[in-house]
Structures are given as structure tokens and as C-alpha cells.
N, C-alpha and C positions, 0 to 999 in steps of 0.2 A: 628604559625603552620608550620612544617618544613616537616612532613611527612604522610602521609595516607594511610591505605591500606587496603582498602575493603572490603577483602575475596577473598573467590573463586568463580569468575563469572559464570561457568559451574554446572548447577545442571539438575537432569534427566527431560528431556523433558516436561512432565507432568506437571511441578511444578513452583514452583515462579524463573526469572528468569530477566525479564526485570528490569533495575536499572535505576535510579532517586534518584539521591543525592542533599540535598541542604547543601552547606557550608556556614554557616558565620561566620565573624569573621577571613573571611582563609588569613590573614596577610602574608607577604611576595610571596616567590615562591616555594609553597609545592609539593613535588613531589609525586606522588600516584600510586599507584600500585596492580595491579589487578591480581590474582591468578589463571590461569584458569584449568580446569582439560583433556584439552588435549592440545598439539603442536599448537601454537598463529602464525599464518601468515597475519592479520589483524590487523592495526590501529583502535581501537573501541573506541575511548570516545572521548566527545568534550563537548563544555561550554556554557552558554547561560546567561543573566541577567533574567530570568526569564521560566519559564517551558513553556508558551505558546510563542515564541518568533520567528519572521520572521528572526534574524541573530543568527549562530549558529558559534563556532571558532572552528578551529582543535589547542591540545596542538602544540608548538613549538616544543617540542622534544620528539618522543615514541623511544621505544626501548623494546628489546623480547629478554629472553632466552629457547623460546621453551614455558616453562608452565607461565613464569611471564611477564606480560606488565606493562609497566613504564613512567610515562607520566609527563611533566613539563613543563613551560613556562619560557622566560628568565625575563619578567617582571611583578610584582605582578597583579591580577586582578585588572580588572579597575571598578568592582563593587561587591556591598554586599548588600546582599547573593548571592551567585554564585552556577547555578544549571550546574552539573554537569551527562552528561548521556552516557549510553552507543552508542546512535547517536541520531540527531535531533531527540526531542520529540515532538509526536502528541497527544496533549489528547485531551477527548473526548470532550469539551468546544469547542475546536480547530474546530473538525469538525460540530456540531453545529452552531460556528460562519459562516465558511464558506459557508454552506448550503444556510443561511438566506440571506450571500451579493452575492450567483450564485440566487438566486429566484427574485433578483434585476434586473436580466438581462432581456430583451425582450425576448431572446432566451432559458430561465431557465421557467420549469412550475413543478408541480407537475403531479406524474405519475397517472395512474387511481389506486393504490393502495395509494398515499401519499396525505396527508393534509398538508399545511405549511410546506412539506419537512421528514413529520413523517408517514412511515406506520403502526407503531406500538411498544411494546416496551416492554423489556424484564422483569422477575417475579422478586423483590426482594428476594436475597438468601442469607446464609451467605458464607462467603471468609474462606475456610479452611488455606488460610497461616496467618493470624493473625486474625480470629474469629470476626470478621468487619460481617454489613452488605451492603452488595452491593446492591444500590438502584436500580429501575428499568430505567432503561436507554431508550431512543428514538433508534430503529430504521431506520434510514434515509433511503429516495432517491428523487431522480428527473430525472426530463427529459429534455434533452436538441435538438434544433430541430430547424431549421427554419420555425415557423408557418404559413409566408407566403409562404414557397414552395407546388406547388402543384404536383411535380414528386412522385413518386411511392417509397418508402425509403428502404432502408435495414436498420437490428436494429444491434445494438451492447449493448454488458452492458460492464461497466465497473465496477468493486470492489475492495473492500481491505479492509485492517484492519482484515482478518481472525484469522492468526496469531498475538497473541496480542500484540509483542513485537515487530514486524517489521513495526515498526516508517518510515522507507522511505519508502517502499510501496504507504503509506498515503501521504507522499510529489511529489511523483512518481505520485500519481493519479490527488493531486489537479494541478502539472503543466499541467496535460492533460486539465482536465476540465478547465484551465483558458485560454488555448490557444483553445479550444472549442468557448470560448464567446468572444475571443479577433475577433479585423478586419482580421487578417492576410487572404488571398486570400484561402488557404489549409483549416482553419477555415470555412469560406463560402461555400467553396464544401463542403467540409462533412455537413454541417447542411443542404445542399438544398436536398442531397441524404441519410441521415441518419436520422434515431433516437438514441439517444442515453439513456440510462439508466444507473446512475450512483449510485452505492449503499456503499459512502465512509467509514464504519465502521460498517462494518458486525460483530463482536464481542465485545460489546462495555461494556461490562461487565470484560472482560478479558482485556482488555485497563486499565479500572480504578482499577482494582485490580491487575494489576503487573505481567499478566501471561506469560510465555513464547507462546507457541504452542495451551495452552488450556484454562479454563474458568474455575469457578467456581460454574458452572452448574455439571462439570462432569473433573475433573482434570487427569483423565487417559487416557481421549482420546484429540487425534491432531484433531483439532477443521474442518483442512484442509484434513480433509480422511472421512465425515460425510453427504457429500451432495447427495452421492445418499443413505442415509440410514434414508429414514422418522422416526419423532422418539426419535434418537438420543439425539437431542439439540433442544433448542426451537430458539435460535437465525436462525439456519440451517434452519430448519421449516417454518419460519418467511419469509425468504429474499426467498427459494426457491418456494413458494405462490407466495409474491411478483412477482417475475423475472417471472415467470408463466405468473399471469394473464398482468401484464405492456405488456408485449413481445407477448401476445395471443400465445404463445407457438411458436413464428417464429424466428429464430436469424439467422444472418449471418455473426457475430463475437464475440468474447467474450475476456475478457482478464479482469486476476485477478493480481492486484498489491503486489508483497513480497517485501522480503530483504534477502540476503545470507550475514552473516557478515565473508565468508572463500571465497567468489568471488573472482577473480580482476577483473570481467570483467562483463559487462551487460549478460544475460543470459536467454534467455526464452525455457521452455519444453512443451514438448506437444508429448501424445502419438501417433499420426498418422500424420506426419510431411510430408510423400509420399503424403498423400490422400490430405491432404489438400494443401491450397494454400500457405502455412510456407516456400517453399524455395525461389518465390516472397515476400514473407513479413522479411526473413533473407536476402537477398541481398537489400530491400530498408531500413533496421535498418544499414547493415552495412555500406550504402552511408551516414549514419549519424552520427554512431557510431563506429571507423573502427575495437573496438576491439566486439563487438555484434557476440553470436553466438547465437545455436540452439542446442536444445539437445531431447534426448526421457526422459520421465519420469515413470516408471514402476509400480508406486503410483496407489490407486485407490481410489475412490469419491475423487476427489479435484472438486474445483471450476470449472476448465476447463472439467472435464470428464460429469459434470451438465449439462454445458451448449452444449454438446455433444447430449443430450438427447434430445433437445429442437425440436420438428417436428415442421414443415409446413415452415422452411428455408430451405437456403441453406447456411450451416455453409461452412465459407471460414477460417476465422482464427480463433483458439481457444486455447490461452496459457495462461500457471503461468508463470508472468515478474517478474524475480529475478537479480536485481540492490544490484550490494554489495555497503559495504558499504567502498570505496574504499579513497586511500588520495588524489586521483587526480583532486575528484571533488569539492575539496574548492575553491572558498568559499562556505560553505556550508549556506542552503540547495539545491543553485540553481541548482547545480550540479545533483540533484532528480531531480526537476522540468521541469529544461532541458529535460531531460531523459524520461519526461511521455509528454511532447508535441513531442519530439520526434518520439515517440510510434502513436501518432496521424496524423503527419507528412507520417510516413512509412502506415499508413491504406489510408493516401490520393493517396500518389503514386498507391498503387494497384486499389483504387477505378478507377482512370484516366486509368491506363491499361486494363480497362474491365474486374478486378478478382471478381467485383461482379455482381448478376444479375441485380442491377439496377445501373444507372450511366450515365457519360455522351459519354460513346464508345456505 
């Protein structure tokens, strides 16, 4: 096998879009080639022995002439089948698994909406891109908290998986929640003064069925412009119950995990970036991350404009984190993972500076 080439990665928003290839048999050092249908300033693919896998490789050699990328290695795989993606892949198994070894933790429980991790699960439907039907799927979430604290908490949620295709997102979220449960000191403050809610695969139907933005609930709409439209989506419907009742309607942070695969740079938006406490939470992202900015976002119902809604807080920070998918963070995926403890990191600094109402100032 000497040569590959995919198609064209770029199809309308709507529609099937995420890729998952398995090769086997892919003998020698094939070079493959992705067609996209606008101007490529992005490295996007990389390689894995397996779909569900904790190591992920960047090709040795990409290359772009504007609509075509070009990807190769200098020495043949070192295994077969060899799945090949457009970035680390998270399926839904993935998140599943994970759920089960955070509920392991002392500091892991279930929320007053979840069982075992489950608060419900979506209707099977059929998949208009190949006429499949798509089972009904879990729901997740949990809570994470130090049970022996007896301070006064502010809550956060955390999410992702909206979009179905943005796979770091979901590696973005779980390095948050394992540096949640890990010792580190920043860890321990937030769970003495936090609750958190963690709801890793809000669209888990659009996951296993290959969607870009949307689901196979309803393929013309961005699954991410739908939370304040009761209704809509029954996944939307679902988590935003959820997030309700877990949070009794109080938050004081919120933050939903993407992927921009035209990034180079960590990036979180948020419409009212003055009002809230975002230019404290952009200078302790960029003491971490030195290229981390801050942007408006003009979008309406996303995740963050949700949790916007939420009375009886006092929201301090509220963004969509879009982590591209960049070459400088191989090896991959730590490089995500980094990134969402990170994010955890930059909410302790503010807690310590008194940006929320409860704390230890």
C-alpha cells in the first residue's frame, strides 16, 4: 500500500464529517492525502493501534498546498490494523469507561439526577448518513466534591462532547477531572470550596454516528446553538433538566470543552468577558499557557449562554474552551489533558484571589 486518499474532509456543517479510518494490511510507508474544501492551515490526522487508545502519534511528515494535506511516516507502522483519525479519538465506550474508574474515587459520587453515573439516555433513531440505527445511548454525569468539607461551595459544571466531532474537547475535559481527583494541593482547594458537575458526552449519539456539529436527531441543526431552545433535541433537554436540578439552579462557573481544528492557539469565548471575572481568569490561563487568549463570541444558545441563565449564583466565569488541534502538543493526547487541568489550575488561582463568593480570602 503506497498510497491513500480519502476524499474531501470538508462537508456542510450539518452532516457527516468526523473520520475514523482503519487500515490494514497498510504495508510499507503510505502516504495519504486529505482533500479539503477550503484553505488547510492545520496538521489534522494522527494514528493509534486501536480506536479507544491512551497513545496517539503525529505523522512524521504533513505538508499543505492550501486545499490538499499530505501525511507520511519515515518508517512503516508498527502495528495492524492501524486506525487512523482526524485527532485523538474519544468514543463513547471511552467515556463510559472513564465515568466508572472517577466513581472509584472517594471524591467521585453520583449527582442527585445520576445512577452509576447515568441520568438517562437517549431514544433509538435511525442515522440518515448510512441508514444504521443508532442505539440509545447513556447520558452521563457525576459529581465531584470533597464530602468531608464542611465550607459553604460554589458549583461549576463542566461539559463536552457537544459537538460530535471534537474529540479533544473530551481529552481536554478528562485531564480536568483527573487532576480533580488527583493529590495535587490546587486539587484540594477546589474540592474543599467546590462542587463540581461533570457531564463528559452531552451528544453521544452524534459521537457514534460520525457527526460533525450535529446528531441524528435533527442533522440541520448545531447541536451547540440549542440550549436555550426547550424542544429542540432531546439530548439538550436531557442535560439541561439535569444541570438544573444537580446545581439547584446556583452556578458560579461554567465551562464547556471544544476543538477548533484552524486554532494555533488555546482560545476561550464568552459573551460578556467585561462583566465577568474572564480578564482574572485570561491572565491566570496565560501564566500557564503563554499563547491562551480570550475572545467575544456572537453565537446564541451555546453551552456557556445556558449556564448564563442559571439564578441563585453568582456566575464568575462562563466560557466555550476551544483548544485546537495544534502540532505542538505531541505527544499527543497529553497535550489536551495538560490543557484541561490547566483550566482547573487557572479556576484555583482565582478561587485564592477572592473571585468567588466563597473561598478561602
Amino acid at each position: 500500500m503506497t498510497n491513500i486518499h480519502i476524499g474531501t474532509w470538508a462537508d456542510p456543517e450539518s452532516v457527516f464529517r468526523w473520520r475514523a479510518i482503519r487500515l490494514k494490511n497498510a504495508a510499507g510507508t503510505p502516504t495519504i492525502t486529505i482533500t479539503e474544501g477550503q484553505p488547510v492551515t492545520q496538521r489534522t490526522l494522527c494514528w493509534a493501534s486501536a480506536i479507544d487508545s491512551d497513545t496517539w502519534y503525529d505523522f512524521d511528515n504533513a505538508s499543505t498546498d492550501l486545499t490538499t494535506i499530505t501525511f507520511s511516516n519515515d518508517n512503516p507502522f508498527p502495528f495492524d490494523p492501524v486506525y487512523v483519525c482526524t485527532w485523538p479519538a474519544y468514543p463513547y465506550s471511552r467515556a463510559l469507561r472513564k465515568v466508572a474508574a472517577w466513581l472509584t474515587s472517594p471524591y467521585c459520587s453520583d449527582t442527585t439526577s445520576s445512577t452509576n453515573g447515568v441520568i438517562g439516555a437517549s431514544t433509538p433513531r435511525a442515522d440518515g448518513n448510512y441508514g444504521r440505527t443508532v442505539p440509545a445511548l447513556s447520558y452521563l454525569g457525576v459529581k465531584i466534591t470533597d464530602p468531608a468539607s464542611v465550607e459553604t461551595k460554589n458549583t461549576c459544571v463542566l461539559v463536552s462532547g457537544v459537538h460530535s466531532s471534537e474529540t479533544v474537547g473530551n481529552w481536554s475535559l478528562e485531564g480536568a477531572v483527573n487532576f480533580l481527583l488527583s493529590a495535587d494541593a490546587d486539587a484540594a482547594l477546589l474540592r474543599t470550596w467546590f462542587n463540581f458537575y461533570v457531564y463528559p458526552m452531552t451528544n453521544p449519539q452524534g459521537r457514534w454516528a460520525g457527526y460533525q456539529r450535529s446528531q441524528p436527531e435533527n442533522a440541520a441543526l448545531n447541536t451547540n446553538r440549542q440550549w436555550l431552545t426547550p424542544g429542540a433535541l432531546e439530548n439538550i433537554d436531557a442535560f439541561v433538566t439535569a444541570i438544573t436540578t444537580d446545581t439547584g439552579g446556583s452556578l458560579e462557573a461554567g465551562i464547556d470543552f471544544h476543538t477548533n481544528m484552524h486554532m494555533t492557539y488555546s482560545y476561550s469565548v464568552a459573551n460578556d468577558i467585561a462583566a465577568l471575572k474572564h480578564p482574572e481568569w485570561a491572565v491566570a490561563m496565560a501564566a500557564l499557557e503563554a499563547t491562551y487568549k480570550m475572545g467575544n463570541d456572537v453565537n446564541a444558545g451555546l453551552a456557556h449562554d445556558f449556564f448564563e441563565t442559571l439564578v441563585g449564583g453568582t456566575l464568575c466565569v462562563s466560557v466555550t474552551d476551544e483548544v485546537s488541534n495544534k502540532i505542538s502538543v505531541s505527544p499527543l493526547p497529553s497535550g489536551y489533558t495538560t490543557h484541561g487541568a490547566n483550566l482547573m489550575r487557572a479556576l484555583a488561582t482565582l478561587l485564592a484571589d477572592g473571585d468567588f463568593p466563597n473561598g478561602p480570602v
